[in-house]
C-alpha positions as CSV (number, residue, x, y, z in Angstrom):
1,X,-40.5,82.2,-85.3
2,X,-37.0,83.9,-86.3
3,X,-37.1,86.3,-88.8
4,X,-34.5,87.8,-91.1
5,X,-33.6,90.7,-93.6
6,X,-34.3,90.7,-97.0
7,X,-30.5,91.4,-97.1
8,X,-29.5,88.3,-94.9
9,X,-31.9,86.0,-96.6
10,X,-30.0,87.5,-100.4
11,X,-26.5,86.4,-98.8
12,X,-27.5,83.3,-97.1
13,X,-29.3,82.2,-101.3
14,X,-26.1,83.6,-102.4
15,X,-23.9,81.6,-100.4
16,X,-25.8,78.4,-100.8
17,X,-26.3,78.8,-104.5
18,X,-23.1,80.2,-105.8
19,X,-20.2,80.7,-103.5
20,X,-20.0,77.7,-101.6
21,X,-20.5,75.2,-104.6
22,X,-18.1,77.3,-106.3
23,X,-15.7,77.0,-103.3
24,X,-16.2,72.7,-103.7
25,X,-15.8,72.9,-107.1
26,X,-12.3,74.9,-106.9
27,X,-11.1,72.4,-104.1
28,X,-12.1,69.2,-105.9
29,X,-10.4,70.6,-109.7
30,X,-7.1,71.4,-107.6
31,X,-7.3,68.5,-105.4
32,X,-7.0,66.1,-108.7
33,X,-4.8,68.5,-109.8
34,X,-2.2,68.9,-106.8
35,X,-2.9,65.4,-105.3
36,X,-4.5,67.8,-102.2
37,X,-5.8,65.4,-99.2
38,X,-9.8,65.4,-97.8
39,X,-10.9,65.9,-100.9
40,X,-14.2,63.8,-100.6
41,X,-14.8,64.9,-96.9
42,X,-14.4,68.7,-97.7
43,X,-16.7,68.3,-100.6
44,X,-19.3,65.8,-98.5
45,X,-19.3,69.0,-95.7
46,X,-19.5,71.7,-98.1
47,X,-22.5,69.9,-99.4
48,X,-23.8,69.2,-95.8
49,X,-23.8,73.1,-95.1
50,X,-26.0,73.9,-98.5
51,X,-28.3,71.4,-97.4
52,X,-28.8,73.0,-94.2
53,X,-28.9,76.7,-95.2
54,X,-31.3,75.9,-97.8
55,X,-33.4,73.8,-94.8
56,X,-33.5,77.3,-93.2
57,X,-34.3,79.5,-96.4
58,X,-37.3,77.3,-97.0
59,X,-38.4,77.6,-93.0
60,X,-37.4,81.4,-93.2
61,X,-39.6,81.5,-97.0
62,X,-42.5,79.4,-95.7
63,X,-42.6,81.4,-92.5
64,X,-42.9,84.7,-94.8
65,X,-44.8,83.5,-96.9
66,X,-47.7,82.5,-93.8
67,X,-47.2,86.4,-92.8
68,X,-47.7,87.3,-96.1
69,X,-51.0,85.8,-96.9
70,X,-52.3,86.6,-93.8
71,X,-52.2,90.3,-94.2
């Protein structure tokens, strides 16, 4: 199975946990604001992205997890 760094793992959590919703929230504020287009589908995709690299973090944390326990 794949394996990552601890450093990797801390911007991928970072990313999905902070920047990126940050990132849709900024968009969606100004969008309302300064009548910007694709606000919906730039959210929906933003929010597609978390979803998946969270699906990985919890592969890449079960996966360590396994390792870990065993030994």
């Amino acid at each position: 199975m794949f394996k990552i760094s601890n450093g990797l793992y801390d911007v991928l959590k970072a990313l999905s946990t902070i920047v990126l919703p940050a990132i849709a929230a900024l968009y969606i504020t100004l969008a309302s604001i300064w009548g910007f287009g694709f606000s919906a589908e730039i959210n929906a995709t933003i929010e597609a992205v978390i979803c998946f690299i969270n699906a990985l973090l919890g592969l890449f944390l079960k996966k360590s997890s396994e390792v870990y326990h065993k030994g």
